[in-house]
N, C-alpha and C positions, 0 to 999 in steps of 0.2 A: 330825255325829251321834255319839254318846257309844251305846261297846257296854259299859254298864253295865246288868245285867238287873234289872228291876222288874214289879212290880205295879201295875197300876189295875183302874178299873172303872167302864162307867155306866149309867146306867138309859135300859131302851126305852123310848119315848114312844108312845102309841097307833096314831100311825101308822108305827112304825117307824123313829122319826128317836132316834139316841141326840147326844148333844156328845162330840166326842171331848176327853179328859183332855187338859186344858195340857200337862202331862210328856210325855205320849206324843206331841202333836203336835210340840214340840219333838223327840225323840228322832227323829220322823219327817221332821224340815225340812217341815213342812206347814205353810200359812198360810191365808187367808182368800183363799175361791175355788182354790185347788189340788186337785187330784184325789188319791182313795186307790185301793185294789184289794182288793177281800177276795175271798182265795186260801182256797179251803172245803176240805179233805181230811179225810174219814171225818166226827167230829164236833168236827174242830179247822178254827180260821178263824185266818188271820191278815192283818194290815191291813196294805199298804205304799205305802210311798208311788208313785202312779200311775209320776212320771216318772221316778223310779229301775229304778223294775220294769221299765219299757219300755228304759230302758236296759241293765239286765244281760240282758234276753232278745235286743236286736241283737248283742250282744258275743258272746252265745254262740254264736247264725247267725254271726257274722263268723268264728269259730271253727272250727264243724264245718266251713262250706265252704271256709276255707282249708286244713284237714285235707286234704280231699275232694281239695283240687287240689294236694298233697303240699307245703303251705308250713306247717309243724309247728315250724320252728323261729326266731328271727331272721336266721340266714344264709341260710336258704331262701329267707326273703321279699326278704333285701339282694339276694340274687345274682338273683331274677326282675326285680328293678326295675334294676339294673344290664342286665342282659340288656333288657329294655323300651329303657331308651333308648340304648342300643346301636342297635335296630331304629329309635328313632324318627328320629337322626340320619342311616341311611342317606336 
């Protein structure tokens, strides 16, 4: 995906179906049969792509509640997994 900012645009069809612009599906890794998201805040919408979105929101839970359980940094996480199979070998 290319973070070069652009324009497009398309027209609603009466039942509310629009095509989304070539450029912009490319920009999205979107193809035929893949899912989108429109994310609505105030009177701004924006489109993403479903299985990305779903991706950076587990990233994020993996985050806080590694936070949560004081693993904040790489040596955190090294020394609980060393410490695990420490345990798992007894």
């Amino acid at each position: 995906m290319s973070n070069a900012a652009f324009i497009d645009n398309a027209k609603v069809m009466s039942k509310g179906q629009i095509t989304i612009p070539k450029d912009v599906r490319n920009a999205l890794g979107v193809s035929n049969g893949d899912r989108v998201t429109f994310i609505v805040e105030g009177n701004t919408a924006r489109i993403v792509n479903s299985a990305v979105y779903a991706m950076q929101i587990l990233q994020k839970e993996r985050q806080r509640a590694g936070e949560a359980a004081g693993l904040s940094t790489d040596d955190s996480i090294d020394a609980m997994i060393a410490e695990l199979r420490n345990e798992d070998m007894e």
